[in-house]
C-alpha positions as CSV (number, residue, x, y, z in Angstrom):
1,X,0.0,0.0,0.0
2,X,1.6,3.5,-0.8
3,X,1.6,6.2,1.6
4,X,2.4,9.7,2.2
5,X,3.6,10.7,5.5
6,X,4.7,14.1,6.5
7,X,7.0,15.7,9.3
8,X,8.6,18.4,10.9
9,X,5.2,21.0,11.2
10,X,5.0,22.8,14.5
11,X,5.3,26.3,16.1
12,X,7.4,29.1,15.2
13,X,7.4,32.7,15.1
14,X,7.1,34.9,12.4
15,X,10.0,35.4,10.8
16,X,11.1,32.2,11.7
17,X,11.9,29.3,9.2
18,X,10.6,25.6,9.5
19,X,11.3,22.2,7.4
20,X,8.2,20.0,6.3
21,X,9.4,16.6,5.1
22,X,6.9,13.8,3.4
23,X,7.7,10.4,2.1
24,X,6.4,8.3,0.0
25,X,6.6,4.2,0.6
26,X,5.0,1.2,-1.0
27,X,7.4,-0.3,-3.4
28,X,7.7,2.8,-5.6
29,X,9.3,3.0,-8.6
30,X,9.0,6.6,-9.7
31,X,6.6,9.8,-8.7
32,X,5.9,12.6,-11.6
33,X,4.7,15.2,-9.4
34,X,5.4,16.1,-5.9
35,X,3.6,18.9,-4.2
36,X,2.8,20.9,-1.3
37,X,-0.5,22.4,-0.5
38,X,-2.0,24.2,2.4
39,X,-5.3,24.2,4.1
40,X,-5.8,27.4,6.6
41,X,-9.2,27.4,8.6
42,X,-12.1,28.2,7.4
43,X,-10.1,28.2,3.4
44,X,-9.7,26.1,0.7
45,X,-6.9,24.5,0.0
46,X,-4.3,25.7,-2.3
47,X,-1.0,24.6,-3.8
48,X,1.9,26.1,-2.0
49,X,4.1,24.5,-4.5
50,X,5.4,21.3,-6.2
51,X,8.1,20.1,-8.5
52,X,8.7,17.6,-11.2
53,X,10.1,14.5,-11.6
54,X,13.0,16.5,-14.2
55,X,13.4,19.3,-11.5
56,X,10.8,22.0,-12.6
57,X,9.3,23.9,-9.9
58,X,6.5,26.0,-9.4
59,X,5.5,28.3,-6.8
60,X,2.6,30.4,-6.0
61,X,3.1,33.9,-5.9
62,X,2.8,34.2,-1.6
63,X,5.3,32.1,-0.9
64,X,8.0,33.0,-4.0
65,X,11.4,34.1,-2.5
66,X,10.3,32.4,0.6
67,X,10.2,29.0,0.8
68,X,12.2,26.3,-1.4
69,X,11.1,23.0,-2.6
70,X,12.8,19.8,-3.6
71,X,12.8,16.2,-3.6
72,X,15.2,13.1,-3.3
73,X,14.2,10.3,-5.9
74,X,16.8,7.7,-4.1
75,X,14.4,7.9,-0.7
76,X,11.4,9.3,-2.6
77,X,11.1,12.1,-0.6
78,X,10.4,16.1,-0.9
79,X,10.7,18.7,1.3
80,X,9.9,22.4,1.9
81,X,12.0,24.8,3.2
82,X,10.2,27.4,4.8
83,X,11.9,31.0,5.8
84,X,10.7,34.5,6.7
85,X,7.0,32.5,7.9
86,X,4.2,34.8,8.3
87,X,1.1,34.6,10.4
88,X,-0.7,33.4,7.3
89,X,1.3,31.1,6.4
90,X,-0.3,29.2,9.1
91,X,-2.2,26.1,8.5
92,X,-2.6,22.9,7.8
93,X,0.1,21.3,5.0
94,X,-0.1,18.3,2.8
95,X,2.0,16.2,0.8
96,X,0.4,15.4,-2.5
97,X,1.7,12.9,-5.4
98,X,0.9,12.8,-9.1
99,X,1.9,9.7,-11.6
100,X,3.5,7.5,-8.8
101,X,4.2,4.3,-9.9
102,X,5.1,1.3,-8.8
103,X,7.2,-1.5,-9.3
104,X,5.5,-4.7,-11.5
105,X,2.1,-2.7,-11.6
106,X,0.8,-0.9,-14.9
107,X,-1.5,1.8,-13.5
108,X,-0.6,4.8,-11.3
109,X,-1.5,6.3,-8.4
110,X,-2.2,9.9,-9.4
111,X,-4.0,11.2,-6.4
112,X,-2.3,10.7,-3.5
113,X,-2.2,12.8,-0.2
114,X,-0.7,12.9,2.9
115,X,-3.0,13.7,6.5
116,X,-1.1,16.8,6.6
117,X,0.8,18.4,9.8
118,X,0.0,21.9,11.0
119,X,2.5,24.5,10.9
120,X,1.3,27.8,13.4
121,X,3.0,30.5,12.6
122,X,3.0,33.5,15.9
123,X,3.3,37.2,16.4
């Protein structure tokens, strides 16, 4: 069974910087798309941002200059670097994968999230 599981959330103040790690496990053989989104109370959830399998990256425009994606295919892992944090940066953050696939099975897994870990960001 694949899984996303995701670490390093927690308190901090503003201006403060904070690491989110996710990995992926469950015999995988290679992930397209691994993303970040965010899910603040009371809000939708939004991409924060992600990166490709060749290295691309996109970020939305609140956190550009701010925080740094990227990902280690050897341990399937990504991770978010997260500096200058503001109060709105606080909420909930999920790992999210895109064309995982595993080894001796055909079809992907193209919709697969993590439960998230909160990040609170204070005055």
């Amino acid at each position: 069974q694949v899984q996303l599981v995701e670490s390093g959330g927690g308190l901090v103040q503003a201006g403060g910087s904070l690491r989110l790690s996710c990995v992926a496990s469950g015999n995988i053989y290679s992930i397209d798309v691994m993303a970040w989104y965010r899910q603040a109370p009371g809000k939708q959830r939004e991409l924060v941002a992600d990166i490709t399998s060749s290295g691309s990256t996109y970020y939305a425009d609140f956190v550009k200059g701010r925080f740094a994606i990227s990902r280690d295919d050897v341990y399937n892992t990504v991770s978010l670097q997260m500096n200058s944090l503001k109060r709105e940066d606080t909420a909930v953050y999920y790992c999210h994968a895109e064309g995982l696939r595993r080894y001796g099975l055909d079809e992907s897994v193209d919709d697969l999230w993590g439960r998230g870990t909160q990040v609170t960001v204070t005055a």
